[in-house]
Every structure is written in structure tokens, then in C-alpha cells.
KEKE-3310 file (N, C-alpha, C; in steps of 0.2 Angstrom, whole numbers, plus 5000, padded with zeros to 4 digits):
npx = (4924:4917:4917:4910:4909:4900:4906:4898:4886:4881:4886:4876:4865:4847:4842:4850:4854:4854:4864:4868:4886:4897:4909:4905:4897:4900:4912:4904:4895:4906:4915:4904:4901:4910:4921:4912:4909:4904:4895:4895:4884:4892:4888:4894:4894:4896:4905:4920:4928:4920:4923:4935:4934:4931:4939:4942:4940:4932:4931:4924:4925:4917:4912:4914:4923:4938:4935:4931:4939:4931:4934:4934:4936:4948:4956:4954:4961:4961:4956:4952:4955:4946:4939:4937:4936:4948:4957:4961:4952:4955:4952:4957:4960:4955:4967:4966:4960:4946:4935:4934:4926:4913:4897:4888:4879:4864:4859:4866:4863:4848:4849:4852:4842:4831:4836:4836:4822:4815:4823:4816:4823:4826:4830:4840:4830:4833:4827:4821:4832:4838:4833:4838:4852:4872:4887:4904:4914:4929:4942:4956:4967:4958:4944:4927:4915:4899:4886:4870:4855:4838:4825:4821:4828:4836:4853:4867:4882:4899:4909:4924:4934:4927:4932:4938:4946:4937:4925:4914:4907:4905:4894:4883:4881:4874:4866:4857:4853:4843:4840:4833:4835:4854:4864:4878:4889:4898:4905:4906:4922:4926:4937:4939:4930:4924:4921:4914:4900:4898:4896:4882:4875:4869:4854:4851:4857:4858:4854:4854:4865:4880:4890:4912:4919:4934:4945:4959:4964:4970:4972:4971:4962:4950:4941:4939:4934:4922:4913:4914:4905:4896:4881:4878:4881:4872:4861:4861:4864:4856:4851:4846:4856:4870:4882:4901:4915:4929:4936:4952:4953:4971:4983:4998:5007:5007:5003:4999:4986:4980:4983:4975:4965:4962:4962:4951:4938:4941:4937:4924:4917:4918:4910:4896:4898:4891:4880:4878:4874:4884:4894:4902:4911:4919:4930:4937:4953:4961:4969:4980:4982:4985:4973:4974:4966:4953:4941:4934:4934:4924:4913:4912:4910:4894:4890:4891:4877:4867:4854:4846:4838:4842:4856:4860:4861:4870:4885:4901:4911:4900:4892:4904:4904:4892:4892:4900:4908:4919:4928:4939:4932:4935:4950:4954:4952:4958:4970:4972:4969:4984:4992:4989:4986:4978:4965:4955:4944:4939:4928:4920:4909:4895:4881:4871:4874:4886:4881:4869:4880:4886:4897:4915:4929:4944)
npy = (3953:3946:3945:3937:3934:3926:3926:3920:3918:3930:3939:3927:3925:3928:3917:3907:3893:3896:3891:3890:3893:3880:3883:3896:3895:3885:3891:3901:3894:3889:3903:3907:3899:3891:3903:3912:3923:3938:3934:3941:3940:3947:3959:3965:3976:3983:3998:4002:4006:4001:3991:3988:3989:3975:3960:3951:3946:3935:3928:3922:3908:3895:3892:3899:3906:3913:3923:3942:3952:3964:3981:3988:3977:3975:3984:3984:3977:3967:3955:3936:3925:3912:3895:3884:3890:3899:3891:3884:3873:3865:3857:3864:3861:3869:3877:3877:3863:3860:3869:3862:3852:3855:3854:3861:3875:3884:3895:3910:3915:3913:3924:3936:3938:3938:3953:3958:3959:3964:3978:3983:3981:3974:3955:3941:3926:3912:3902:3890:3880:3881:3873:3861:3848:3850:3844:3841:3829:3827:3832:3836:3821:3815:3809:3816:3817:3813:3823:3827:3821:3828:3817:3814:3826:3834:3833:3840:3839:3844:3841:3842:3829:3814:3800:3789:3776:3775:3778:3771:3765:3777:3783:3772:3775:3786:3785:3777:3785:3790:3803:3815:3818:3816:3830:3835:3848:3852:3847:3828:3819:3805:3793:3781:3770:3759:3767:3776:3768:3762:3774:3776:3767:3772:3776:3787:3798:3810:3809:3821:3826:3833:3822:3820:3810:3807:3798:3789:3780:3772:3776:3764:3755:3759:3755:3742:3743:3752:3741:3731:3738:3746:3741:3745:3759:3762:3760:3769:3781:3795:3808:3818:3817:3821:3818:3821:3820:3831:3847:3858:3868:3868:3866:3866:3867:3874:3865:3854:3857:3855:3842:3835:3839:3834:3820:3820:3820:3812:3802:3803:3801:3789:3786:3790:3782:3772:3776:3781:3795:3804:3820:3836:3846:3860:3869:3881:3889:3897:3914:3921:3911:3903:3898:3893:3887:3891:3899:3889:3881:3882:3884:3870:3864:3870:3865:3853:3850:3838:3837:3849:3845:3847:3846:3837:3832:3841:3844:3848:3855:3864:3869:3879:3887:3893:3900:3910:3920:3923:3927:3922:3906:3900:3904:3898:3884:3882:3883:3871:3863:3866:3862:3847:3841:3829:3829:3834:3827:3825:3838:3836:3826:3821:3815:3810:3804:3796:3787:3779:3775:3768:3767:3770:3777:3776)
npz = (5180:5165:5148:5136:5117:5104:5090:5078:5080:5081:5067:5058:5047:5041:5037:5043:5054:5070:5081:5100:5104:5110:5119:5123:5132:5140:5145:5155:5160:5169:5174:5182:5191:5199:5199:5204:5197:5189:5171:5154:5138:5123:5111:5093:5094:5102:5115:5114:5125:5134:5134:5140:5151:5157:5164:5158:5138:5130:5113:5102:5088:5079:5067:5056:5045:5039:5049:5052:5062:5074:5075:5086:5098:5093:5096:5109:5124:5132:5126:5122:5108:5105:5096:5085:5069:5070:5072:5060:5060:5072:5086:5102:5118:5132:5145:5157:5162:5168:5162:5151:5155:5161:5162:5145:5146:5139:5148:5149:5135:5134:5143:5139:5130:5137:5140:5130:5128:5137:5135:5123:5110:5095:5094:5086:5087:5096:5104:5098:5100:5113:5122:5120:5118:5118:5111:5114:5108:5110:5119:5116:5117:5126:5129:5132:5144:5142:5140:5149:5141:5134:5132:5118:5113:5101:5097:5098:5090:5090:5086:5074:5070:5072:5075:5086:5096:5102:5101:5095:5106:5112:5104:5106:5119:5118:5108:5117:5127:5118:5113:5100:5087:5082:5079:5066:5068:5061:5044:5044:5043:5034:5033:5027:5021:5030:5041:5036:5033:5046:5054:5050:5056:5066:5066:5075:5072:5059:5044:5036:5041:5037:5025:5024:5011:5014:5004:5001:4988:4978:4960:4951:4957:4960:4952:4957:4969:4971:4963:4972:4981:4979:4980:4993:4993:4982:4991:5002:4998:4991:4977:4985:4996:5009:5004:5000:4990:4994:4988:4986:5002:5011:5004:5001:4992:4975:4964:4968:4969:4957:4954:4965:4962:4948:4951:4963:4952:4945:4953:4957:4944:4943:4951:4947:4937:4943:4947:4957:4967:4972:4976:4974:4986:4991:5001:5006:5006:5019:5026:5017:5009:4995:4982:4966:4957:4961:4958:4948:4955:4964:4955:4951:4963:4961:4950:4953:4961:4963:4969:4959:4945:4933:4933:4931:4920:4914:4908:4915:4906:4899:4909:4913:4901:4899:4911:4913:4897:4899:4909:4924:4928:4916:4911:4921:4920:4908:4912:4921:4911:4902:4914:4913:4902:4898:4907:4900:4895:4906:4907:4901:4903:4910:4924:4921:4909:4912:4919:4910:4901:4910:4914:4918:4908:4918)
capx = (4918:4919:4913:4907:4908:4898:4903:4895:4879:4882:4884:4871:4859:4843:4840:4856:4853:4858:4864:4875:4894:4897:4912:4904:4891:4903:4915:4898:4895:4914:4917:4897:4901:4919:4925:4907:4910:4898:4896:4888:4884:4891:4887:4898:4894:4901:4909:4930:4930:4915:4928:4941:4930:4930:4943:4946:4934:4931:4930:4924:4918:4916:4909:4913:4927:4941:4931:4933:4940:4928:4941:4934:4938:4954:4957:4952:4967:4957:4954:4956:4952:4946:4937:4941:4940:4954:4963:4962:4950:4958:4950:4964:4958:4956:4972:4961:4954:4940:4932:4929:4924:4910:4893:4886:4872:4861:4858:4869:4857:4841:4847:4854:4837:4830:4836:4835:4816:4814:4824:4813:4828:4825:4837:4839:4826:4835:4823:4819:4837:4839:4834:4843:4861:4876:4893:4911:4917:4935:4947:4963:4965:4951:4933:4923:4908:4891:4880:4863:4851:4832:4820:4816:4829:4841:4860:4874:4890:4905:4918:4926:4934:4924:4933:4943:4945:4930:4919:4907:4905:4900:4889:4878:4878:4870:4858:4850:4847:4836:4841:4827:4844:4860:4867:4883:4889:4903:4906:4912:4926:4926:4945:4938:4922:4924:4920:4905:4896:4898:4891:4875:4871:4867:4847:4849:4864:4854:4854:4856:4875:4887:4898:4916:4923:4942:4945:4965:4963:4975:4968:4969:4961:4944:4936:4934:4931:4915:4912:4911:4901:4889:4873:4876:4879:4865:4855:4861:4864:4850:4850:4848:4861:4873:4888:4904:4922:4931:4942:4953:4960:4976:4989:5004:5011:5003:5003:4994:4979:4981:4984:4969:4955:4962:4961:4945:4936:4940:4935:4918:4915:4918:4905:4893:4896:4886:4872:4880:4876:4889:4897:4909:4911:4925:4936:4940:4959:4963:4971:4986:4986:4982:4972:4975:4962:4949:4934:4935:4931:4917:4910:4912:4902:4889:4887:4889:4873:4861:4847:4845:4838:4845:4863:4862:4861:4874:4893:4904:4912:4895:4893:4909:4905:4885:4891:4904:4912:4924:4935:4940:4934:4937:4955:4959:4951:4965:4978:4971:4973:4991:4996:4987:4981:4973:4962:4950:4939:4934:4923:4914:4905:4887:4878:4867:4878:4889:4875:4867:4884:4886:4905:4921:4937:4952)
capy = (3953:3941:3945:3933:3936:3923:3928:3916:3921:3940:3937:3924:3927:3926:3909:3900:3887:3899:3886:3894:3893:3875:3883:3901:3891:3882:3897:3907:3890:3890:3907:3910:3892:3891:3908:3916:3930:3941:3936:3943:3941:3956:3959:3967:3981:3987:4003:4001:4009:3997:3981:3986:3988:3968:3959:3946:3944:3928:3930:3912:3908:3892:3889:3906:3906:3920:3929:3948:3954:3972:3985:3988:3972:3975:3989:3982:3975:3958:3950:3930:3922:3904:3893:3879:3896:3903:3886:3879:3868:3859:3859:3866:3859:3875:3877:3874:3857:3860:3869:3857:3845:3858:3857:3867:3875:3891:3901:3915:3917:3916:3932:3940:3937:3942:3958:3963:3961:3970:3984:3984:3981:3966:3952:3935:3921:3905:3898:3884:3877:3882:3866:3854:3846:3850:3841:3840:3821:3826:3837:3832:3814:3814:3808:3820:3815:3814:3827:3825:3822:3828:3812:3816:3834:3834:3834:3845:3838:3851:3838:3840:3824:3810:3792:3786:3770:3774:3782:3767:3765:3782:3783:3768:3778:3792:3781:3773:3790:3795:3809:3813:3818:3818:3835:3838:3857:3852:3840:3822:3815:3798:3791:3774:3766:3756:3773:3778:3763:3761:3780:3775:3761:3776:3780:3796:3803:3815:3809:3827:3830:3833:3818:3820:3805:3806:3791:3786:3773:3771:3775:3758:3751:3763:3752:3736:3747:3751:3735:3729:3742:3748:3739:3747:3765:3765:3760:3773:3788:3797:3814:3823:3816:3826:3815:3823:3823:3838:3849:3866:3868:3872:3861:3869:3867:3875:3860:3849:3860:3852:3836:3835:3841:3829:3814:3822:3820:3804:3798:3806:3800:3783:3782:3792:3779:3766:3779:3786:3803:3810:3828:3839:3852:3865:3870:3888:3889:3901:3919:3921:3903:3905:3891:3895:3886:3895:3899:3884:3874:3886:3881:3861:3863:3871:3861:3844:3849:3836:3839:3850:3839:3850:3847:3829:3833:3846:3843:3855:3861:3870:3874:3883:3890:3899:3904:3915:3919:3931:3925:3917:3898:3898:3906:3891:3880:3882:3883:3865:3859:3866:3856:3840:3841:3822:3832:3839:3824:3826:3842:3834:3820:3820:3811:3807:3801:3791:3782:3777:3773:3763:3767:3775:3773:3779)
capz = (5175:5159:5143:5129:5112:5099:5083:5073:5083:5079:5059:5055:5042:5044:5036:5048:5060:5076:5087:5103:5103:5116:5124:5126:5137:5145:5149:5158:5168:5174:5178:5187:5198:5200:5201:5206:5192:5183:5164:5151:5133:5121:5105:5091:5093:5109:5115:5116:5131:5141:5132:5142:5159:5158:5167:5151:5135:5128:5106:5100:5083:5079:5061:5053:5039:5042:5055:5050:5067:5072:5077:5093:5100:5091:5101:5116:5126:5135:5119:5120:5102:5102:5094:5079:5067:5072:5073:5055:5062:5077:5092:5106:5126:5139:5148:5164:5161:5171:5157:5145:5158:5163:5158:5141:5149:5138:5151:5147:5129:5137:5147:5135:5124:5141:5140:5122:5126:5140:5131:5117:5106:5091:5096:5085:5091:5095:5108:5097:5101:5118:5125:5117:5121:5115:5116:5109:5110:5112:5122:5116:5117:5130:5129:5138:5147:5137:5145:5152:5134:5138:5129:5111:5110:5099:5102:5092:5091:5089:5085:5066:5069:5076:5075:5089:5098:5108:5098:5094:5112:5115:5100:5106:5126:5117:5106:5122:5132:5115:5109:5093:5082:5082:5072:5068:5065:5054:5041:5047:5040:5035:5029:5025:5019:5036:5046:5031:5034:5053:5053:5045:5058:5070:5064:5078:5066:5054:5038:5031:5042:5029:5027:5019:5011:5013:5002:4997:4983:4970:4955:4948:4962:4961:4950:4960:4978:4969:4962:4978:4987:4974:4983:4998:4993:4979:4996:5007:4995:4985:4976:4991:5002:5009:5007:4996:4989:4995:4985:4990:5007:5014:5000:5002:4985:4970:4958:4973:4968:4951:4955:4968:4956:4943:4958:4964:4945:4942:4957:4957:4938:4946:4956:4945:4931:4946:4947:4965:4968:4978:4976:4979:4991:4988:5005:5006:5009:5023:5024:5015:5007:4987:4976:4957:4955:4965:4955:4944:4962:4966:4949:4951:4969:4960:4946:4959:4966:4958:4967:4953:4938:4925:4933:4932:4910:4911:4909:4918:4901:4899:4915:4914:4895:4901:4916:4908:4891:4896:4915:4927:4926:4910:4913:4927:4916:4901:4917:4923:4905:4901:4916:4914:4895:4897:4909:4896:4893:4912:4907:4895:4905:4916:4929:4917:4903:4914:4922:4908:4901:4917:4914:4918:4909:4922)
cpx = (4921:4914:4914:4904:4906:4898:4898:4888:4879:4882:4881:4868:4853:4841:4846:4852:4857:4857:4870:4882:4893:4901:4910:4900:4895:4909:4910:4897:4901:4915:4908:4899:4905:4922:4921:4909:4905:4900:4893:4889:4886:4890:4893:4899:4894:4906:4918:4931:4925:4920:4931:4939:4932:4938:4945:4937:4937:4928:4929:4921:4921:4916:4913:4921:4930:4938:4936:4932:4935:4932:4940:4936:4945:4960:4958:4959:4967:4956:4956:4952:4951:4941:4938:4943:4944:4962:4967:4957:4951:4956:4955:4961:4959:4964:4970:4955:4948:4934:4928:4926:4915:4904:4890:4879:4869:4859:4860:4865:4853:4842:4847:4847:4832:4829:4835:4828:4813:4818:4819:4816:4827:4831:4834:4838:4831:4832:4822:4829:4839:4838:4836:4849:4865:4882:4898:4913:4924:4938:4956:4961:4961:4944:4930:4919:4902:4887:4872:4859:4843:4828:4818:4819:4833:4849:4864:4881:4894:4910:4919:4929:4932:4925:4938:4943:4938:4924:4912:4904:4900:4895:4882:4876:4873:4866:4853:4849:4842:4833:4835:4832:4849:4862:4875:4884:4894:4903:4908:4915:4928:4933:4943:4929:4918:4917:4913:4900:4892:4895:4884:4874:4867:4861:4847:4857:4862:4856:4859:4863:4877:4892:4905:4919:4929:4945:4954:4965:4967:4969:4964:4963:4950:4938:4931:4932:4924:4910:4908:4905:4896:4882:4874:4878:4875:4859:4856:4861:4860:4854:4850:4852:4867:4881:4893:4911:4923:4937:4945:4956:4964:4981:4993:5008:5006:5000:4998:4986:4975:4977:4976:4962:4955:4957:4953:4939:4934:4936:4928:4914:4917:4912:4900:4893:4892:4882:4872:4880:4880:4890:4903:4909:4919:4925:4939:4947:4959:4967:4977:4987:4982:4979:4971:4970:4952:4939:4931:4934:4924:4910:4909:4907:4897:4888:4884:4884:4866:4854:4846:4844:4842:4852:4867:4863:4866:4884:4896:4907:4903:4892:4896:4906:4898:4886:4895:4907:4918:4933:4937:4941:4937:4945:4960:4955:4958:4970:4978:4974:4981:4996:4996:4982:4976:4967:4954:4945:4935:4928:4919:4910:4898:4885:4876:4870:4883:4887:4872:4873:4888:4896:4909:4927:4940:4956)
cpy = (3950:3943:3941:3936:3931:3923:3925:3917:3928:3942:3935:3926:3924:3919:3903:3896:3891:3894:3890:3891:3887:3879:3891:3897:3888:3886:3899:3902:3890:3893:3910:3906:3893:3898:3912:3925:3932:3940:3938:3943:3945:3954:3964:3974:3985:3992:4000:4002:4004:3989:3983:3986:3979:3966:3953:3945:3939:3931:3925:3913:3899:3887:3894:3904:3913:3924:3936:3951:3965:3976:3987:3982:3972:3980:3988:3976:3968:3956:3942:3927:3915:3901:3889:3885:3898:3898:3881:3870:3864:3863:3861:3866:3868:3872:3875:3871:3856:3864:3866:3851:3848:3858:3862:3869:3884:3894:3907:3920:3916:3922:3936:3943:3941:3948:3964:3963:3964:3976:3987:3984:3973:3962:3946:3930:3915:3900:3893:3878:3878:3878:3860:3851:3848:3848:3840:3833:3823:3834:3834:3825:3813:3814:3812:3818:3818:3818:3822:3825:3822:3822:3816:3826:3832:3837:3836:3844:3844:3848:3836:3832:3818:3803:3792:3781:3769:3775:3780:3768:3771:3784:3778:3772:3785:3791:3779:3779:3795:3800:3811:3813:3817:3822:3836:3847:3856:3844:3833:3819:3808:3796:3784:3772:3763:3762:3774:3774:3762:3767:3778:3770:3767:3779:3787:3800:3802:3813:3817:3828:3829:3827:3819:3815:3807:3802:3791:3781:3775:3770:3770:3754:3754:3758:3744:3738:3748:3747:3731:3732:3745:3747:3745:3754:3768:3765:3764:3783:3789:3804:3820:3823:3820:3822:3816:3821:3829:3841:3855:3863:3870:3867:3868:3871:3868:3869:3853:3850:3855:3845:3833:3835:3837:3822:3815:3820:3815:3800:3798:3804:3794:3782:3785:3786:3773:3768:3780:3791:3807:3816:3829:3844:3853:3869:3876:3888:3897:3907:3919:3914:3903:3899:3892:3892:3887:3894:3894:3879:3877:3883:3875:3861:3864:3868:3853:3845:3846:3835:3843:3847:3841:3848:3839:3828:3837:3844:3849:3859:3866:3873:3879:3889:3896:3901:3909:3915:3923:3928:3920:3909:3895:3897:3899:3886:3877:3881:3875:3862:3859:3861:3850:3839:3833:3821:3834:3836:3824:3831:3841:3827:3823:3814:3808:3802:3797:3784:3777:3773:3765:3759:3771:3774:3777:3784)
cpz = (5169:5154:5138:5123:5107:5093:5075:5074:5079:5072:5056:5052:5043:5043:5040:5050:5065:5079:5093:5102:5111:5121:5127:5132:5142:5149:5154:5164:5173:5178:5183:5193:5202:5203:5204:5204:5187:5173:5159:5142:5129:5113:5100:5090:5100:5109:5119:5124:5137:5139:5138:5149:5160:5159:5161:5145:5132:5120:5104:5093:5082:5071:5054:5049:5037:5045:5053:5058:5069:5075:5084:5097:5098:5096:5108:5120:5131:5132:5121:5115:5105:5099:5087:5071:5068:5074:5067:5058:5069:5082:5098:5112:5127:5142:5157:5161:5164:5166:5154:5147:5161:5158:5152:5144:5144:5142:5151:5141:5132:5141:5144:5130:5131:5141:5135:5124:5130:5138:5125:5107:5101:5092:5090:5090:5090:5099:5105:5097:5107:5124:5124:5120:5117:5118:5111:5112:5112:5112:5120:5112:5123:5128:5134:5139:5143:5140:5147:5142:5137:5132:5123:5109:5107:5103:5096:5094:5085:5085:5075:5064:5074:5080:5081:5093:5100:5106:5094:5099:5114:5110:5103:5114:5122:5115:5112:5126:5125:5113:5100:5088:5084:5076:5073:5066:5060:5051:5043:5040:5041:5029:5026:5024:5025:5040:5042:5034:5042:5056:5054:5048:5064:5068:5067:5075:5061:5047:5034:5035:5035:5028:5020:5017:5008:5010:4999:4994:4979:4966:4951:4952:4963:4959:4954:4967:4976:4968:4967:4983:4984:4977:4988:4998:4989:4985:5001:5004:4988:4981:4983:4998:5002:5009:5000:4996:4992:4992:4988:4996:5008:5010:4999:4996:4980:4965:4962:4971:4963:4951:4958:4965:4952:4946:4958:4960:4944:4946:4956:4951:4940:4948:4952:4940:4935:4947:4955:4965:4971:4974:4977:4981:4991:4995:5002:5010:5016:5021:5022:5012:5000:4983:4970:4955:4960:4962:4951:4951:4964:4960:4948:4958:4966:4957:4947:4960:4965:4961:4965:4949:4935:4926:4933:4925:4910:4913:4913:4912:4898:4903:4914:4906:4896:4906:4915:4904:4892:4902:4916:4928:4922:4910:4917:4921:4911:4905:4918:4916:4903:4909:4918:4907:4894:4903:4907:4893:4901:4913:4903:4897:4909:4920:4924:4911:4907:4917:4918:4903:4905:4916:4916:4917:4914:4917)
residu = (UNK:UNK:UNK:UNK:UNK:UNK:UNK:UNK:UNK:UNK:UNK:UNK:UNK:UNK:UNK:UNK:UNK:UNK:UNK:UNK:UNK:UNK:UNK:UNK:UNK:UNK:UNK:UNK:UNK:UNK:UNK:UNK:UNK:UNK:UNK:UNK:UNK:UNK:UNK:UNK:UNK:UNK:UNK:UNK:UNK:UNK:UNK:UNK:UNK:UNK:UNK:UNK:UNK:UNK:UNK:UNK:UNK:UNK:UNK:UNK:UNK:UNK:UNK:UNK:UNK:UNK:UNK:UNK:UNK:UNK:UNK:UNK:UNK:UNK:UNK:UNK:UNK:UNK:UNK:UNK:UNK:UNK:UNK:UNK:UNK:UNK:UNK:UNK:UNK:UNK:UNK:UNK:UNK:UNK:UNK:UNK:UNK:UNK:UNK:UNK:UNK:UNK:UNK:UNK:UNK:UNK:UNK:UNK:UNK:UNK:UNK:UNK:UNK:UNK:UNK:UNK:UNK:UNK:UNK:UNK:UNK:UNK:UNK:UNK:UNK:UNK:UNK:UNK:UNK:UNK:UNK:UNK:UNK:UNK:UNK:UNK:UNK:UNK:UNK:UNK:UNK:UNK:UNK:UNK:UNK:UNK:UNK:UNK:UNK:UNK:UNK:UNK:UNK:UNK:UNK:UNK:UNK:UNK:UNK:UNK:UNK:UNK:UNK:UNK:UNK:UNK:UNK:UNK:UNK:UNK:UNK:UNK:UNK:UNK:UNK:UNK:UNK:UNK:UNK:UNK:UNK:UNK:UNK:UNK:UNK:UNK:UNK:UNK:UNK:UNK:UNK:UNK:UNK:UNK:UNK:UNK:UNK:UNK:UNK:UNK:UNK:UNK:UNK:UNK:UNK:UNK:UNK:UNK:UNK:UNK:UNK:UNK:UNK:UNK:UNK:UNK:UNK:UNK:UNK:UNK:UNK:UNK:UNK:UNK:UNK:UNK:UNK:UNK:UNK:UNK:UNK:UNK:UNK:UNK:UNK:UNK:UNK:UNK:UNK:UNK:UNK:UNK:UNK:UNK:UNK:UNK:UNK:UNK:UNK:UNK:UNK:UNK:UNK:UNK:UNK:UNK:UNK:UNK:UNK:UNK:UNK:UNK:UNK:UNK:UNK:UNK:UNK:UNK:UNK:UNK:UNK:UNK:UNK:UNK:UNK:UNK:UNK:UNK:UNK:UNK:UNK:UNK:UNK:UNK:UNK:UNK:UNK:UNK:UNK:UNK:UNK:UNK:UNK:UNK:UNK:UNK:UNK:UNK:UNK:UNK:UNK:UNK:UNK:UNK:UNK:UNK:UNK:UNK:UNK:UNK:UNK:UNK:UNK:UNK:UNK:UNK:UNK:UNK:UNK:UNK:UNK:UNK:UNK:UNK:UNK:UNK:UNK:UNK:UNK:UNK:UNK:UNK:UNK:UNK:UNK:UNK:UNK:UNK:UNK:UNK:UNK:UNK:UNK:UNK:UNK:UNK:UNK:UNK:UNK:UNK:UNK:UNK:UNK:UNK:UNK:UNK:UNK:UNK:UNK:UNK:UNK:UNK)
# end
């Protein structure tokens, strides 16, 4: 007997996007064909003593950021964790490659939902996602096979990183079966402009995904990268596009912190002085990994987010001064400046003001 645990299902809030877990789905079809083994959905609120009935449980999240482990499960002596949560991100193949070569199929949630409504007990509705596809492009360095896509359902890709030799090729197999989207669940990372661009030729990959640009540009060098590309990202990116810098993360070294936000900054007031909306989105380091500049990144996503008008007028040093007089930002603020005091004219600029400036010195 195999028990499935979806924690990202089991936490959601009511406004998510519940979409199921790929590889719990893909466990359930495994072990029901393959092994012809009873399995069954649990929820987090399971008795310790019915965990340990099951001959292995499956604990998967997915999207979820430090999953807070529930004691019972903790207890429970068949626990297997997986899922990109639990990996710093990185996808880790099944140890039996037959797994991830196995159909995602929802069956398993439709019984589950099933049961909750013959009990009479409220379950969260995801029926409106349970016909769709879903699919992770890479196992390893393995391209897995493109599921079945039913005409006009959307399709949820799994995979954080997307680029590999092949992965124009299988972008265009998925364009012709017709998919109405293409969603990602997490943000793609785009290392070059090449990759951005090449993206954006794919009409069924969703506008709204999140895209990160990873960009390495020598400082000097920012100014004619724009120069050149200005047409075609004032023509692909508005106000409400969801395409950003990323700051935070797992940098090892405290002063990288630094560094990064500076880098980050300038870049970002680069591209604002062409009247480029991008952002920035701020990367939650992981447990036991400290970023001194924490709240002061909290505070620059939100003041990134211009579709609010009013934030396209507002500098981030006022940002920082109305949101509070008394901590924190402030705090890392003065810490930012003591170790990059030619830092200080970065919080005294705007969307607005650099645009109409249609400048930015380095």
C-alpha cells in the first residue's frame, strides 16, 4: 500500500492555481500498473499510526518554499521526501527510470475529490485543471517524451530550467499538437537575450509565465546591449509583463549580497532609462542560509511592481522612508551604503524619471 502526499495541494490558499503534483501522478500510475499496488491520496492530517500501515509514503512538494515538515509524517518511519522543494530547486530522475517515463495521469485526485464528496467532507475543487497535460522536459540529461495533449487544454510544464540542445525542437512538437497554453509553474530562466527572444516566438507559451533574465553583462557593456535591443523589448514587454531581474538566493558569501543588489540596480535603471518595464523579484534564500540584506530586497520587489502607477513616480528611497521610520529597511539600507557608499544615488531615481530622462549614467 502507497501513500501520496501533495504538500503544495494541502497548503494552498484559496486564491492558488491548485494544479496536481506531476510526479505524485506519475508515482500512482507506476505503482497501480507496474506493481498493481493500492494507492491513495493523504492529506496532512493523517493519524501516525495509519502512516506507518503503508508500506512507503511518497511526501512531494513541488513549488512550496521550506515546506514545514507536520510531525506526524515526521514520526512516521516510510517517509520519502522529493520533489524540486526539497532539492534547492534541481530536478533529481527516480531511481527507477521507469517512473519518469510514465504517464502524469489525475486519477488519483479525481478519487480523492471522489471521496471527500461522498463523505460529505469540503475538499479543494481542482476539476477545472484536471484535464489538462502536464509535463517535465528533463529527467537528468534526458528529454522525456511529450505526453498525449487533448486540442485546445493547456499544458503545465514542471521544468525550472528549459534550454537544452533540443528544446527548440520539442517546443515546436508541442506547438503542432495545439495545446491552448503553454504554463510554466516556475519561473524560466533565460541566461542570454538569445534564449528571451527565442521564448517569445512560441504564441502557446503564456505571456503571463514569469521569465528571469540571468543576464552577465559587464557593466560597461549594458549600455550598447540596450541600444541594440530597445525595439524589440519595448515591443514585447508592457507594464504588466511578468519578465524580471532576480535578487537573493543562496550566495554564499555575505558581501555577494552586496555586490548583486548593486549589479542588480543598475542594471534595472538601465533599462528603465529606455522606458523597459521589467522588475525585480527577490529569491528567498533557503534554511540556514542568512541574507543581511533581506527586508531591503522585500521592499525593492514591491516597489518594482509598476503595474501600480503610483510606483512608476516613486523612488525607492521613499519607498523605504513611508514604509517605515523606525527598522529594518532602513537599517540595511545604511548597511548597503557603508559598503558601497556610491550606492546612494540608486535610491533616488524612478521609472518615471529615468524614462523621461531617457538616461542612465553607470
Amino acid at each position: 500500500m502507497i501513500g501520496l502526499l501533495d504538500y503544495d495541494w494541502c497548503v494552498s490558499n484559496k486564491t492558488s492555481v491548485l494544479i496536481p503534483n506531476i510526479e505524485i501522478m506519475k508515482l500512482a500510475s507506476y505503482y497501480k500498473t507496474e506493481e498493481n499496488t493500492f494507492c491513495r491520496l493523504l492529506s496532512l492530517e493523517e493519524d501516525v499510526n495509519e502512516l506507518n500501515n503503508y508500506d512507503k509514503i511518497f511526501f512531494f512538494s513541488e513549488i512550496a518554499e521550506n515546506p514545514k515538515l507536520p510531525s506526524n509524517f515526521l514520526r512516521a518511519s516510510n517517509v520519502v521526501y522529493g520533489g524540486t522543494a526539497f532539492t534547492k530547486g534541481e530536478y533529481i530522475p527516480f531511481k527507477e527510470e521507469l517512473i519518469d517515463y510514465t504517464l502524469a495521469r489525475p486519477i488519483i485526485y479525481k478519487e480523492f475529490l471522489k471521496t471527500k464528496y461522498i463523505e460529505g467532507t469540503k475538499a479543494k475543487v481542482i476539476s477545472h485543471v484536471l484535464d489538462d497535460s502536464y509535463y517535465r522536459m528533463h529527467a537528468g540529461d534526458k528529454i522525456l517524451p511529450i505526453p498525449p495533449i487533448q486540442l485546445n487544454k493547456r499544458l503545465y510544464l514542471f521544468d525550472r530550467e528549459i534550454f537544452s540542445t533540443d528544446w527548440e525542437n520539442v517546443f515546436k512538437k508541442i506547438s503542432a499538437r495545439k495545446p491552448s497554453s503553454i504554463i510554466a509553474i516556475h519561473p524560466i530562466i533565460c541566461k542570454t537575450l538569445t534564449q528571451f527572444f527565442s521564448l517569445r516566438n512560441y504564441p502557446k507559451f503564456s505571456r503571463t509565465n514569469s521569465i528571469i533574465l540571468d543576464l552577465d553583462v559587464p557593466t560597461e557593456d549594458i549600455y550598447y546591449l540596450l541600444k541594440q535591443y530597445k525595439k524589440l523589448f519595448l515591443a514585447d514587454i508592457s507594464f504588466s509583463s511578468n519578465v524580471f531581474l532576480q535578487i537573493g538566493g543562496d550566495l554564499k558569501v555575505n558581501n555577494s549580497y552586496y555586490v548583486d543588489m548593486i549589479y542588480k540596480l543598475n542594471l534595472l535603471y538601465s533599462f528603465w532609462s529606455k522606458g523597459i518595464p521589467i522588475k525585480i523579484k527577490f529569491k528567498k534564500p533557503s534554511i540556514g542560509v542568512h541574507n543581511p540584506l533581506y527586508n531591503l530586497s522585500c521592499a525593492i520587489e514591491s516597489w518594482c511592481d509598476l503595474s501600480r502607477e503610483r510606483n512608476q513616480e516613486k523612488t525607492l528611497d521613499n519607498k523605504i522612508i513611508k514604509k517605515t521610520k523606525k527598522t529594518s529597511e532602513m537599517e540595511e539600507k545604511e548597511l548597503l551604503l557603508k559598503f558601497y557608499p556610491s550606492a546612494k544615488r540608486l535610491f533616488n531615481q524612478s521609472f518615471k524619471q529615468l524614462f523621461y530622462e531617457g538616461r542612465w549614467n553607470l
